[in-house]
C-alpha positions as CSV (number, residue, x, y, z in Angstrom):
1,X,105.5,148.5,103.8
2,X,107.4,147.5,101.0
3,X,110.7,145.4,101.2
4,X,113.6,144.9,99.1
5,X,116.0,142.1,100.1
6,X,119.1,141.2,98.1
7,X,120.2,137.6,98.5
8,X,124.0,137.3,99.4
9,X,126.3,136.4,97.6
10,X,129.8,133.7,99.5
11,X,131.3,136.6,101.0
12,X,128.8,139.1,101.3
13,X,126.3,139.9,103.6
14,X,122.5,140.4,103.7
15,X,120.8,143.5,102.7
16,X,116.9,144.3,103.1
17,X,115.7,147.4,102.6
18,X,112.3,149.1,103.7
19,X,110.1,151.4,102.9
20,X,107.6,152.6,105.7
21,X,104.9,155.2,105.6
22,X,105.7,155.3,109.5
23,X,108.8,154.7,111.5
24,X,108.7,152.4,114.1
25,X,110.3,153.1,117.8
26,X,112.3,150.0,117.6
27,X,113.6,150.4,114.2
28,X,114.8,154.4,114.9
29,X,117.6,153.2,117.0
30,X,120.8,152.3,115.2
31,X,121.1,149.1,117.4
32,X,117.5,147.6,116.9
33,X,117.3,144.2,115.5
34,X,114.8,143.0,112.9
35,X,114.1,139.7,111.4
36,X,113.0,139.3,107.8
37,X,111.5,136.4,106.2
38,X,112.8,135.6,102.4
39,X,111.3,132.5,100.6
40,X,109.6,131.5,104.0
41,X,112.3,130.8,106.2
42,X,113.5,133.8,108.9
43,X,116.6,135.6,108.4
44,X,117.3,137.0,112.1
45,X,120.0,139.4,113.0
46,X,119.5,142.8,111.1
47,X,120.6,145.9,112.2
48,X,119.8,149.1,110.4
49,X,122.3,150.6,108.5
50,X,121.1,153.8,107.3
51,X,117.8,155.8,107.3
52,X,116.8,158.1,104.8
53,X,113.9,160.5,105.2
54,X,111.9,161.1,102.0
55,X,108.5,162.7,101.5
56,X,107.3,159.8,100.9
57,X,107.9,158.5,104.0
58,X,111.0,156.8,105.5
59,X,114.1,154.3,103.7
60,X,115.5,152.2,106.2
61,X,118.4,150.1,105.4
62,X,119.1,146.9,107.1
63,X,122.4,144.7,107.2
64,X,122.6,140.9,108.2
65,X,125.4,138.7,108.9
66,X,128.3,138.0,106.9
67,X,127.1,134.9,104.1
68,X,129.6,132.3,104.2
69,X,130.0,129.1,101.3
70,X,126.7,127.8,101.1
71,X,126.5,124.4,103.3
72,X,125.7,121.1,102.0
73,X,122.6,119.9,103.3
74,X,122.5,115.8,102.2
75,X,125.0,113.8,100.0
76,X,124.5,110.8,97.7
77,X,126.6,108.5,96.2
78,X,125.8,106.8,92.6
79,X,126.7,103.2,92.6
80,X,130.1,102.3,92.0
81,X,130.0,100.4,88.4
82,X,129.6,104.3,87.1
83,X,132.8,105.2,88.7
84,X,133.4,107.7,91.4
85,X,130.4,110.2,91.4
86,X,128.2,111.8,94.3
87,X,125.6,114.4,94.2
88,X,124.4,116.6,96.8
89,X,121.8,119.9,97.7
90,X,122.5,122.4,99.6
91,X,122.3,125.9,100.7
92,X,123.0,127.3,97.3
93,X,119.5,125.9,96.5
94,X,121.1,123.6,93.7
95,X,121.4,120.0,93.1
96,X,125.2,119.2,91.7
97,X,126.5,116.4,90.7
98,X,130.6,115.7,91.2
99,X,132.5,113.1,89.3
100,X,136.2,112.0,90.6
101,X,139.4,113.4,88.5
102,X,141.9,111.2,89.1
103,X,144.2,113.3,87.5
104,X,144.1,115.8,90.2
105,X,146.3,115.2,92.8
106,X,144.2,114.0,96.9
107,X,143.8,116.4,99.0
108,X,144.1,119.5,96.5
109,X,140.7,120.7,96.2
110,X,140.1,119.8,92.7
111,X,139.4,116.2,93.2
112,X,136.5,116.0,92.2
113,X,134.6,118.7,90.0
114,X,131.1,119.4,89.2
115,X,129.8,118.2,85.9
116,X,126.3,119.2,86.3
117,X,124.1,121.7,88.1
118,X,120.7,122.6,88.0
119,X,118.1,124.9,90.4
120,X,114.4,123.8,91.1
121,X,112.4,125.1,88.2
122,X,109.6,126.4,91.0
123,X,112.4,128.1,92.9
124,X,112.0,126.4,95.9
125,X,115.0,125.0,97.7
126,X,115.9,121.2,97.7
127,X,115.4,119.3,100.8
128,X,116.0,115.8,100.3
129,X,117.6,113.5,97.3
130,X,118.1,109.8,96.6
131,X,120.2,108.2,93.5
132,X,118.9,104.7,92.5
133,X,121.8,102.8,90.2
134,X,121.4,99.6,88.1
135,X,124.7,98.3,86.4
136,X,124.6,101.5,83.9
137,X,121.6,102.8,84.6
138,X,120.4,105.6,87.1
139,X,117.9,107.5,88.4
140,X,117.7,111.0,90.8
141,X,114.8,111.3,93.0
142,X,114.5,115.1,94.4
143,X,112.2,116.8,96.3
144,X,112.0,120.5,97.5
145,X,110.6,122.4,100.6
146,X,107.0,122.7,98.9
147,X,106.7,119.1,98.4
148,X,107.9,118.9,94.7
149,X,108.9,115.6,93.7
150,X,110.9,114.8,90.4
151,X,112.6,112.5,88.7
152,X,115.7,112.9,86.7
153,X,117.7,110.4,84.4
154,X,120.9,111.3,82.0
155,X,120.4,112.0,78.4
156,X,124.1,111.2,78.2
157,X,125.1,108.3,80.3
158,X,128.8,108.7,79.4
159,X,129.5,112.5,80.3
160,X,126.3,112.3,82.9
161,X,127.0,116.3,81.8
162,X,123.0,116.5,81.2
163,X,120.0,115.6,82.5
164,X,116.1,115.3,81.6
165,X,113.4,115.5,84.2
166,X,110.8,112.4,82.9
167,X,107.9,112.9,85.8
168,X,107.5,115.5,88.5
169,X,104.3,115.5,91.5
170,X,103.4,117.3,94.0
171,X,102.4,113.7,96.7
172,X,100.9,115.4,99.0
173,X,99.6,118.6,97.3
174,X,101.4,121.8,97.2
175,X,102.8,123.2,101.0
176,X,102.4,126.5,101.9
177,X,105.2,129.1,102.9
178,X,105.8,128.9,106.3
179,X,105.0,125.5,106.7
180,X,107.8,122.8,107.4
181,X,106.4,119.0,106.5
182,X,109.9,117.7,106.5
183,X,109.3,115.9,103.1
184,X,111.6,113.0,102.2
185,X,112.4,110.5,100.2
186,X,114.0,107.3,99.5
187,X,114.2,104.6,96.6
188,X,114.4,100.8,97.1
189,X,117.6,99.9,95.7
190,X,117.4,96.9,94.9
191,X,117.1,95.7,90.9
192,X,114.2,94.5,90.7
193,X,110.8,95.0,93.3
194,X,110.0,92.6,95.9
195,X,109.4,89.1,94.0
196,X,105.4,89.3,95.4
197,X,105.1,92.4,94.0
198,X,106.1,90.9,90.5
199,X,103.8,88.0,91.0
200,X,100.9,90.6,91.6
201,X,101.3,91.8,88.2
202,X,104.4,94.8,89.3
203,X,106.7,95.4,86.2
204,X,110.0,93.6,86.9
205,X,111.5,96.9,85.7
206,X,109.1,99.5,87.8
207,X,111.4,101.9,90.2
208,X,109.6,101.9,93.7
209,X,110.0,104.8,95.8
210,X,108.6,106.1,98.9
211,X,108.2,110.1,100.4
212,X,107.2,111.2,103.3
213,X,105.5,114.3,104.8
214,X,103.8,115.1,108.5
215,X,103.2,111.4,109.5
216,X,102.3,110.1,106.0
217,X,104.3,107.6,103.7
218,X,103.0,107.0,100.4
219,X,104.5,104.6,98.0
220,X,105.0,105.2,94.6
221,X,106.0,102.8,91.7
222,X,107.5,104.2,88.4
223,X,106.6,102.5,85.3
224,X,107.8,103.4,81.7
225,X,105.5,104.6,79.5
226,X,104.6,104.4,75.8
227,X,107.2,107.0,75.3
228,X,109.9,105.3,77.1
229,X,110.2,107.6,80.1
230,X,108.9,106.8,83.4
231,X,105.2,108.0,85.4
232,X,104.7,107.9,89.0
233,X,101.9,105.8,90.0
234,X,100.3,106.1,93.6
235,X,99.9,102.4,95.5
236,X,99.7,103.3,99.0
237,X,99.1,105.7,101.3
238,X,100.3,104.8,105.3
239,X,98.8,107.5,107.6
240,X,101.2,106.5,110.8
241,X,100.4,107.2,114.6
242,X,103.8,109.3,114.7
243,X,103.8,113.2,115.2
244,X,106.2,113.5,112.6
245,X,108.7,112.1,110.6
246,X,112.1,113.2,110.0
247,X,113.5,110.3,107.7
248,X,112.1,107.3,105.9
249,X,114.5,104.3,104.7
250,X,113.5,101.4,102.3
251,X,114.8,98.0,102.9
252,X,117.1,96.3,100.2
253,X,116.3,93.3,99.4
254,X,113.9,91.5,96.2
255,X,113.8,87.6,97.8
256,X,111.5,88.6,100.6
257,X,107.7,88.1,100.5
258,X,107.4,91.8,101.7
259,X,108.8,95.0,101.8
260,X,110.7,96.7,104.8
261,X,110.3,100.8,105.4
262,X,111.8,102.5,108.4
263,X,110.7,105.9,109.7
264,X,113.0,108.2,111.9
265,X,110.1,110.2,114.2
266,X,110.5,113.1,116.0
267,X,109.1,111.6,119.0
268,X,112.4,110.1,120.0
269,X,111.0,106.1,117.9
270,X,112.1,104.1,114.9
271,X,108.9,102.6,113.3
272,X,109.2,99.9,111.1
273,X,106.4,99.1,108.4
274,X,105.8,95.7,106.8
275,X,104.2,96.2,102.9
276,X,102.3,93.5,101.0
277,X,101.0,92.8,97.8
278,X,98.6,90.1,98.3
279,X,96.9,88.7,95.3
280,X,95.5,85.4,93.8
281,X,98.8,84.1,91.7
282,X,96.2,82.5,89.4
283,X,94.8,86.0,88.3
284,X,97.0,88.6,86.8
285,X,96.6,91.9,88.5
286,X,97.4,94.2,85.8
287,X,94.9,95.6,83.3
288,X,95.1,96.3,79.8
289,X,95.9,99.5,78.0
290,X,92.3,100.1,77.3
291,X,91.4,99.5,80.9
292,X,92.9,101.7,83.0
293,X,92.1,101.9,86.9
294,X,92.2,105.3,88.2
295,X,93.9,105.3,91.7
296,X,93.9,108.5,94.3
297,X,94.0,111.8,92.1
298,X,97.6,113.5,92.0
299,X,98.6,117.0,91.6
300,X,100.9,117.1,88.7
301,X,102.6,120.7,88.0
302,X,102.4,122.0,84.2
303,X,105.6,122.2,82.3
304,X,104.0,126.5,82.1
305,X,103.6,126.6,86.2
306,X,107.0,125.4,87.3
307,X,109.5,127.8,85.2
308,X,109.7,131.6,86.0
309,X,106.5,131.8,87.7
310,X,106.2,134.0,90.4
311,X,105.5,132.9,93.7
312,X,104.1,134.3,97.2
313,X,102.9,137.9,97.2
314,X,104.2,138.7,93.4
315,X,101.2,135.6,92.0
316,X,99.0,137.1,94.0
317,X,99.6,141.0,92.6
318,X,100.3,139.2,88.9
319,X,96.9,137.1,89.2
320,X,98.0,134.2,88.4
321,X,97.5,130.6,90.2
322,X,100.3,128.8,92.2
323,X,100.6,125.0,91.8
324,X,98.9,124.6,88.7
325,X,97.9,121.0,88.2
326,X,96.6,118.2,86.1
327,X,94.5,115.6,86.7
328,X,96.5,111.7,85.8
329,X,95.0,108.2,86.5
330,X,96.6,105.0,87.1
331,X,97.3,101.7,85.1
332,X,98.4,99.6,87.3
333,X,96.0,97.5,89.5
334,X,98.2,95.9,92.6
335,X,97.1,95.7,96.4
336,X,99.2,96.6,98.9
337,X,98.7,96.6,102.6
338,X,100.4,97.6,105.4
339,X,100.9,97.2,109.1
340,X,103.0,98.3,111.9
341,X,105.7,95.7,113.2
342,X,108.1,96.8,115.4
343,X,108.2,100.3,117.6
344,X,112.1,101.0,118.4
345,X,112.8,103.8,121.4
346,X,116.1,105.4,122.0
347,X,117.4,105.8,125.0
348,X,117.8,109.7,124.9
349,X,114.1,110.6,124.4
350,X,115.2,113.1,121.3
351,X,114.0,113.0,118.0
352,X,115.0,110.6,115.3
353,X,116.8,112.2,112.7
354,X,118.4,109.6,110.3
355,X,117.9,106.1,109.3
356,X,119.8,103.5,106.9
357,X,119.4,99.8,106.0
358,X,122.5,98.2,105.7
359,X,123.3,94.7,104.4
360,X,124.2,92.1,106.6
361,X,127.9,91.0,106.1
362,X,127.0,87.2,105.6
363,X,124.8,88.2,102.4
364,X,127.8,88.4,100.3
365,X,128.1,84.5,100.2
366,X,127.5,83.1,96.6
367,X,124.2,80.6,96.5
368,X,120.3,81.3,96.2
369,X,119.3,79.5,99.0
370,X,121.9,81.0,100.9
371,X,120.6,85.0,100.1
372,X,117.2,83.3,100.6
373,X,118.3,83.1,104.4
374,X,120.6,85.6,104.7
375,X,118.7,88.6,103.1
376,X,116.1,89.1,105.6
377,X,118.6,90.0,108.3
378,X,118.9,93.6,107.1
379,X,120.6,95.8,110.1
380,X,118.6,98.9,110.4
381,X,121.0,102.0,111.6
382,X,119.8,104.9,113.3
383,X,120.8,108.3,114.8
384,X,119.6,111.3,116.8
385,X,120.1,114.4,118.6
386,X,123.5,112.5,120.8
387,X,125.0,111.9,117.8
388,X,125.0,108.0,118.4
389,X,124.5,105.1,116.2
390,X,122.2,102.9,116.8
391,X,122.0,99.2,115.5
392,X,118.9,96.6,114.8
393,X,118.5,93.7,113.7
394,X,115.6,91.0,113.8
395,X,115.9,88.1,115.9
396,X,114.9,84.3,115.0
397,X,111.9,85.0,116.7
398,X,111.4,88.5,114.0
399,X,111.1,90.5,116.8
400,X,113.8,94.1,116.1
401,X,116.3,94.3,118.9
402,X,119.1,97.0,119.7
403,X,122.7,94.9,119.5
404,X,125.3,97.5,119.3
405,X,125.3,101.6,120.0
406,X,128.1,103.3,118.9
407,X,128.7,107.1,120.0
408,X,131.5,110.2,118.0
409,X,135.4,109.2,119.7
């Protein structure tokens, strides 16, 4: 059997079309439905639409529904000293980012316009982002359906009009079609790392992010190179006792000893994770250039694998290898550790979809000793399938506690 499909454009509608040695039953009947899958995800709904009978067998035709505007799937804002700009993925299988026209009049559509745009260069569709800002300085974290993580900076911080990708790993090894780990990602926004981090040896400069996949976190810190771009470096990998996870969420926050991450699971539970970097502060933990400690192996696509390569049945008839990948150590030696702390349950008993850290009001007050108090009590926000927001916060005892729930008027 051989299929064409023709992927709609807004406005138009799906097309497939077979070719069959034999007709099937089902399929002869102008009402029959059919379901094809395109770039591993199941298009249902197609009726056939005409039937031609060659000698070499049979042509069938099939329509799907009408395509409406592609739907944004997530949307991040870049922080505000850059001005008013957001970027988002969606069903157009493109990450854009849109910058604020205040020329343009509220309201009128043309508020804000795209000023840059750019498809995954393995052709797999975005499914999660996170934007990481420093005064004038930012950073895109993306990932896509197959596990893809890269990481993008401007070459132009003034238009932000282009971009450079400076690192890009597969974590957790290349998925397979048909598979759905529900990767995602998130950066910890604040400056600088956790201040025990730093004393382990952690560049004061290093972005730390973490992704997720199945039940797994890893955390990854990204450290400029010789060259001045960044390199993902593997620290730790957190195998969890959820079934899966739907959303991970890093704590802001440098004064703390340790590091807060949050997981949304699908079992209806927030998990929260406590990360530490113990270490003897009379011994530096990092190593020189000449000695280099080689952490867990990572799979690391070629610039040659990742643009126009085909994919799926076509590598397979071509010969060629999918996920091409090089083998990159580590220079940076740092501990980390990590334990469970707190198991949150919502009330409904339906997955976890979405979770947020959120500074505590109070935090704004000017004074070190004052943040030194005040930063730790982080409110952790959650939501799932009921649509209602749910609030945590640690009491003086530490322990996480629901104080406010908050449902759609």
């Amino acid at each position: 059997m051989t299929v064409n499909f023709t992927p709609p454009s807004a406005g138009n509608s799906y097309v497939a079309t077979l070719r069959l040695s034999t007709l099937p039953e089902a399929l002869s009947s102008s009402k029959a439905e059919a379901s094809v899958a395109f770039n591993g995800v199941f298009l249902p709904r197609f009726y056939a639409r005409e039937l031609i009978v060659a000698d070499t067998g049979y042509l069938l035709t099939l329509q799907g529904p009408r395509f409406s505007k592609p739907q944004r799937v997530e949307v991040q804002w870049v922080g505000p000293t850059l001005g008013q700009i957001f970027g988002t993925i969606g069903g157009d299988n493109k990450f854009k980012l849109w910058r604020e026209d205040p020329s343009q009049a509220p309201k009128g559509g043309r508020r804000f316009k795209c000023i840059f745009s750019q498809s995954p260069n393995n052709h797999v569709s975005y499914v999660s982002i996170d934007i990481k800002t420093v005064r004038t300085d930012v950073w895109i974290a993306l990932m896509t359906r197959d596990g893809l993580l890269s990481l993008l900076e401007p070459s132009e911080m003034e238009s932000m009009a282009t971009w450079k990708e400076v690192d890009a790993i597969y974590p957790f090894g290349q998925h397979s079609r048909g598979t759905e780990p529900r990767s995602r990602l998130c950066f910890h926004q604040s400056e600088r790392p956790c201040y025990d981090a730093v004393l382990a040896g952690l560049d004061p400069k290093a972005l730390s992010i973490a992704v997720s996949a199945v039940n797994i976190i890893k955390i990854f810190r990204a450290l400029r190179s010789e060259d001045a771009t960044y390199q993902f470096d593997e620290m730790l990998e957190m195998k969890t006792n959820a079934p899966l996870i739907n959303d991970v969420a890093w704590a802001p926050g440098c004064i703390r000893p340790f590091d807060l991450i949050a997981a949304a699971c699908d079992d209806g539970t927030v998990r929260i994770f406590q990360v530490t970097t113990p270490h003897d502060s009379k011994v530096p933990s990092t190593t020189s250039k000449n000695e280099q400690l080689s952490v867990k192996d990572r799979m690391r696509p070629l610039a040659s694998s990742t643009k126009n390569a085909p994919s799926g049945i076509g590598a397979g008839l071509a010969g060629v290898h999918r996920a091409a990948a090089r083998q990159v150590g580590g220079h940076v030696r740092i501990r980390h550790e990590w334990k469970e702390i707190a198991n949150l349950t919502h009330n409904e008993s339906a997955p976890v979809w979405r979770v947020r850290w959120t500074h505590d009001g109070s935090s704004s007050i000017v004074g070190d000793y004052l943040m030194l108090i005040l930063l730790p009590g982080n409110a952790l926000a959650s939501t799932g399938d009921s649509g209602n927001v749910h609030l945590w916060k640690q009491n003086v005892t530490g322990e996480f506690i629901e104080f406010s729930e908050t449902g759609p008027s």
